[in-house]
C-alpha positions as CSV (number, residue, x, y, z in Angstrom):
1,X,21.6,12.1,-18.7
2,X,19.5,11.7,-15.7
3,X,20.4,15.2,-13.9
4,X,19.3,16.8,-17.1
5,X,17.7,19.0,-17.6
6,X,18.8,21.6,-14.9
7,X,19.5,25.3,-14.1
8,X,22.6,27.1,-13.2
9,X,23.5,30.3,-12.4
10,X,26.2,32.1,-14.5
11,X,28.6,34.6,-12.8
12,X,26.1,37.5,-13.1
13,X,23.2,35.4,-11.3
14,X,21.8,35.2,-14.8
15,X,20.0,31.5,-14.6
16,X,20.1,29.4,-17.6
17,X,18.4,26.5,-18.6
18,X,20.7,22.9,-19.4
19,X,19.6,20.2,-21.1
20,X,20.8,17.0,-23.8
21,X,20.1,17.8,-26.7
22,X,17.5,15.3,-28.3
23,X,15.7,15.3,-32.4
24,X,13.1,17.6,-30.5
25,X,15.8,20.2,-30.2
26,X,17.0,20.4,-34.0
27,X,15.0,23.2,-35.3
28,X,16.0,25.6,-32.1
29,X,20.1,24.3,-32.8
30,X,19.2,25.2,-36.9
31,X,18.0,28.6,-35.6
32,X,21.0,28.8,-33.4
33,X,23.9,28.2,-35.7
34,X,22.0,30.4,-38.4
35,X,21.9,33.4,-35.8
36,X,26.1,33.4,-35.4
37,X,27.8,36.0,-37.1
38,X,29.5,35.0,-39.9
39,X,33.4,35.7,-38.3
40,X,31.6,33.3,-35.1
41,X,31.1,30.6,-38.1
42,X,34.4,30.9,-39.7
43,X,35.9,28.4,-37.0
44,X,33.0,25.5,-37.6
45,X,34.2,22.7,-39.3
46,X,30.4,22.7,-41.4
47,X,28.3,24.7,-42.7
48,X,26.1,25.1,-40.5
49,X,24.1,27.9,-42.1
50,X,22.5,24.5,-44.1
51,X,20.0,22.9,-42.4
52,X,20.5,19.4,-43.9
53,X,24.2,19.5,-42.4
54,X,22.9,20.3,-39.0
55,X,20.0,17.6,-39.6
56,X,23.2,14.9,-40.3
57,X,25.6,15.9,-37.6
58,X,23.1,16.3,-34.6
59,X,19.8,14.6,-35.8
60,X,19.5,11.0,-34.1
61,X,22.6,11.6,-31.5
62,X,24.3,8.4,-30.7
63,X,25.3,9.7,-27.1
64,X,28.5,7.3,-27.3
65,X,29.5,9.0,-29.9
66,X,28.5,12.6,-28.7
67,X,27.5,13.8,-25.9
68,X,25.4,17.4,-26.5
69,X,24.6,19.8,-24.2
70,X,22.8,23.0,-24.8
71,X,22.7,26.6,-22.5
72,X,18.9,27.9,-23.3
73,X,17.9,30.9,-21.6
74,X,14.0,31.9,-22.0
75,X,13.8,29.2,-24.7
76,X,16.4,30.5,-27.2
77,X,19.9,28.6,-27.4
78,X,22.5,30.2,-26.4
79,X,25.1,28.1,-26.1
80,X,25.7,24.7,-27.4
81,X,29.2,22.1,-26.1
82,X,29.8,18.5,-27.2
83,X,32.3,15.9,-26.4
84,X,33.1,14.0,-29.7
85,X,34.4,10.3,-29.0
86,X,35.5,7.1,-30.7
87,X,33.3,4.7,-29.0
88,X,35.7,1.7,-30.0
89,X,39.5,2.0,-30.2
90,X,42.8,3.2,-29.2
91,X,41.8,6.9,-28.9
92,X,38.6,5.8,-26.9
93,X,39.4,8.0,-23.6
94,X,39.9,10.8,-25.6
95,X,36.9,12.8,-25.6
96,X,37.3,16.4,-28.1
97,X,35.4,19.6,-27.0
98,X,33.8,21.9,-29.0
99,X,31.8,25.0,-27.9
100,X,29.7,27.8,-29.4
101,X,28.4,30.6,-27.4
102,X,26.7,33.3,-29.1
103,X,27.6,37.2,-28.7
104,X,26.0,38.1,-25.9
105,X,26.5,35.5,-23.7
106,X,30.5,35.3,-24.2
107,X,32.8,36.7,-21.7
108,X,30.2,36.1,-18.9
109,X,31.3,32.4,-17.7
110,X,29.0,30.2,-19.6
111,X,31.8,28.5,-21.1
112,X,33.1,27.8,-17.9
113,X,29.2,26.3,-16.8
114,X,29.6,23.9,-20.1
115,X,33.1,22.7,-19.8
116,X,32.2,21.9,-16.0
117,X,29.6,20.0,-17.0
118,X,31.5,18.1,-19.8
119,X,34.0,17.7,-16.9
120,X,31.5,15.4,-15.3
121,X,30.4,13.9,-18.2
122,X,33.7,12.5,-19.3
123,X,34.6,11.2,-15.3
124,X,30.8,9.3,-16.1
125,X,32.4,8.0,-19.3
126,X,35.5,7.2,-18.7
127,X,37.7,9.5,-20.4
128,X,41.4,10.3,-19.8
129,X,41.8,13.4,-21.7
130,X,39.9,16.1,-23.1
131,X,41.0,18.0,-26.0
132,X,40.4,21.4,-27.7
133,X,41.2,22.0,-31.3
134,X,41.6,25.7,-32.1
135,X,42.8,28.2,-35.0
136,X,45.9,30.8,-34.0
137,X,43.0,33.2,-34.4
138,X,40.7,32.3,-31.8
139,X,43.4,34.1,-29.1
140,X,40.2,34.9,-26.5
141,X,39.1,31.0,-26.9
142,X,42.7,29.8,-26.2
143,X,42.5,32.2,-23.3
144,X,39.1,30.5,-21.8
145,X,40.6,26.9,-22.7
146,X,43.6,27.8,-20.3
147,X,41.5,29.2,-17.2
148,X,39.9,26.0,-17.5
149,X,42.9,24.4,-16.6
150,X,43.8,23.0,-20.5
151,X,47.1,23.3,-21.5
152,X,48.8,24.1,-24.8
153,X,50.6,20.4,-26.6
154,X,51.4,21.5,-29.8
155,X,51.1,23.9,-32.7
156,X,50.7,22.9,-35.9
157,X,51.8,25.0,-38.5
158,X,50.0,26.3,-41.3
159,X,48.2,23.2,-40.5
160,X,44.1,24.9,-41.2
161,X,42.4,26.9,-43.7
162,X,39.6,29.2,-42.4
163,X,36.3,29.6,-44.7
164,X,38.3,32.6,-46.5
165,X,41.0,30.3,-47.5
166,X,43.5,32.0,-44.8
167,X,46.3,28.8,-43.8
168,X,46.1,29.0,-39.8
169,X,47.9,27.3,-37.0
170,X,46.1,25.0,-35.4
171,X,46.6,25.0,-31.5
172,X,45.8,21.3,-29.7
173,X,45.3,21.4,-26.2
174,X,44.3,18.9,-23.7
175,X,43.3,18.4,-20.2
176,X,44.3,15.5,-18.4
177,X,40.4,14.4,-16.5
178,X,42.1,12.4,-13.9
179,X,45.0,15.0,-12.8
180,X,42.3,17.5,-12.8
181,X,39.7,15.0,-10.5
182,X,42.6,14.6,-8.1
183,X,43.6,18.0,-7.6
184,X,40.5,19.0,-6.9
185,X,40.1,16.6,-4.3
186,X,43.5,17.7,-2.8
187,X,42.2,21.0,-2.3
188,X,38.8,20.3,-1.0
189,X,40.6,19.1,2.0
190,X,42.5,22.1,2.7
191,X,41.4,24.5,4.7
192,X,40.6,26.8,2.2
193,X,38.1,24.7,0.7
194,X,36.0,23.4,3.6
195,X,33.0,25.1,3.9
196,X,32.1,26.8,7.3
C-alpha cells in the first residue's frame, strides 16, 4: 500500500492517477459503476447501479480479502481492478481478478497498467495463481487476458446467465505468478533486455 498513490503513463503518454481504494473513495466508485453503459454492466456479478450494494461490497475494505485499485484521471475514475482472495484455506494463493474500465479509456493499455500492478500485488501477498472469470461474450476481454500472458483452463458450458437471462460459457483462465516472475527474470538477463 505504501507506493500508493502513484502516476503512470498509459501507452498514449496519457498520465493517470493510482491509488487504494479507501471508504473516502465510495461516492466517486458509486458514480463510476452508475456511469457504465448498461451492455458494460451486464458482466457484473451486482448490481451495481444500487448504491447500498456498492456501499456492502467496497465500503470498509478488508485488504486481505481485497485488494482495490482504482485508474483516476483529473479526479474521475476510470478504471477500477481487484484481486478477491480467501484469506484462510486451501484456495488461499489464489487471488481472482476483476476489472472495469469505462469506454473511453478501453483499448488504450490501462488494463495492462492494472493487471501489472495486481502482478506485484499478488508476488507482495503470496499468491500462486491469478485467475480471470469471463462470459463467452466478453471475446475483446479474453483477448486482453491473453496478452497478459493468462491462459485459457477450461470452459464451462452453459455454465452463466447474463442480466437478460441469456445461459453463457463461462471461460476460467489463470496465470501462474511464479512462472510469470521467473520468465521475466530470464529475460532481463538477455541481451535484449539490458538497458544501454
Amino acid at each position: 500500500m505504501e507506493s500508493y498513490p502513484k502516476i503512470l503513463e498509459l501507452k498514449d503518454g496519457t498520465a493517470l492517477k493510482f491509488s487504494v481504494l479507501t471508504d473516502d473513495d465510495l461516492e466517486d466508485v458509486i458514480s463510476f459503476f452508475q456511469s457504465l453503459p448498461e451492455e458494460d454492466r451486464l458482466y457484473l456479478r451486482s448490481d451495481t447501479t444500487d448504491p447500498e450494494i456498492v456501499r456492502r461490497r467496497f465500503g470498509n475494505p478488508d485488504y486481505e480479502k481485497v485488494f482495490p485499485l482504482l485508474a483516476r484521471k483529473d479526479d474521475r475514475i476510470v478504471g477500477m481492478a481487484t484481486i478477491w482472495r480467501a484469506p484462510y484455506g486451501w484456495m488461499r494463493n489464489l487471488g481472482e481478478v476483476r476489472m472495469v474500465i469505462t469506454r473511453e479509456y478501453q483499448r488504450k493499455g490501462l488494463a495492462t497498467v492494472l493487471a501489472r500492478e495486481l502482478f506485484f500485488q499478488a508476488l507482495k501477498q503470496g499468491l500462486y495463481k491469478l485467475q480471470a472469470e469471463l462470459m463467452d461474450t466478453q471475446a475483446s476481454a479474453v483477448s486482453a487476458f491473453e496478452r497478459l500472458g493468462f491462459h485459457q483452463e477450461a470452459v464451462l458450458r452453459k455454465h452463466v446467465t447474463d442480466v437478460k437471462g441469456f445461459r453463457r460459457d463461462l471461460i476460467i483462465m489463470s496465470l501462474d505468478v511464479e512462472d510469470l516472475w521467473n520468465m521475466i527474470e530470464e529475460n532481463v538477463q538477455t541481451a535484449e533486455f539490458r538497458m544501454h
